[in-house]
C-alpha positions as CSV (number, residue, x, y, z in Angstrom):
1,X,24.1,0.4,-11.3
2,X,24.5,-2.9,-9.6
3,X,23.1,-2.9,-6.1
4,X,24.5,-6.0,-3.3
5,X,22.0,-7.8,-1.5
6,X,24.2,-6.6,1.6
7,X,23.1,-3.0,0.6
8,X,19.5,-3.7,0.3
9,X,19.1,-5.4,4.2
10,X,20.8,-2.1,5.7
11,X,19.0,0.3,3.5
12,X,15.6,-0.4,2.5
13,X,13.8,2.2,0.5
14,X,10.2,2.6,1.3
15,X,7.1,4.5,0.8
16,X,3.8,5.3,3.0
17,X,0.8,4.2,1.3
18,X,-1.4,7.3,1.0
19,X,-4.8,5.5,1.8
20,X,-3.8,3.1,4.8
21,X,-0.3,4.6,6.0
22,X,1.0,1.0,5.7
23,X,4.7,1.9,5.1
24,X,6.4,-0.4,2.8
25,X,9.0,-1.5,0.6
26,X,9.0,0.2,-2.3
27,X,8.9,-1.8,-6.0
28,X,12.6,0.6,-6.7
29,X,15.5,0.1,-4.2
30,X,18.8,2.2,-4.4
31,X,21.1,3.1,-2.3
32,X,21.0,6.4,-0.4
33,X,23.6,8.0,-2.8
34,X,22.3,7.5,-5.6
35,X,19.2,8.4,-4.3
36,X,20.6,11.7,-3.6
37,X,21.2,12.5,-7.3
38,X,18.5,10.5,-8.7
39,X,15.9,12.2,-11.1
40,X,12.9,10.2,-10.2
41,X,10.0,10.6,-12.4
42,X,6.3,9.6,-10.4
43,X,6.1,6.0,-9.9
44,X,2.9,3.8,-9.1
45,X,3.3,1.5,-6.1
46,X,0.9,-1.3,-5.1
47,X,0.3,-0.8,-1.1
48,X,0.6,-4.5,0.0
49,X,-1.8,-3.9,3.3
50,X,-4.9,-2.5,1.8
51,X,-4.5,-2.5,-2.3
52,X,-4.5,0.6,-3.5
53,X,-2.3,1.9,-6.1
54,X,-1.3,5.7,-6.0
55,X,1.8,7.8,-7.5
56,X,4.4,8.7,-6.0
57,X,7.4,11.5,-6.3
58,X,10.9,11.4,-4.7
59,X,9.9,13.6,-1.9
60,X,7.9,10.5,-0.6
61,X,10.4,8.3,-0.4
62,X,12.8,7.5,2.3
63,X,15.0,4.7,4.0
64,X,15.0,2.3,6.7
């Protein structure tokens, strides 16, 4: 799927670090209906704030 850059700066997809609670981009961007059907295995994301790098499941994503 090809995403626009237009797409990305109204819908950001981001995560909540689970150490800090930094919220922040996360390292997959979609849109919101794809998202919707999406079968998202756990990812590892990289909290820019504090470091740490935890897993992740669909349920803890969401947009901006």
């Amino acid at each position: 799927m090809i995403m626009l850059v237009e797409d990305l700066s109204t819908t950001t997809m981001m995560v909540k670090c689970r150490d800090c609670g930094h919220e922040h981009p996360s390292i997959i961007q979609m849109d919101t209906t794809y998202f919707k059907t999406a079968l998202l295995q756990e990812k590892r994301e990289h909290c820019p704030k504090c470091g740490s790098v935890s897993t992740y499941e669909k349920s803890d994503y969401f947009f901006l």
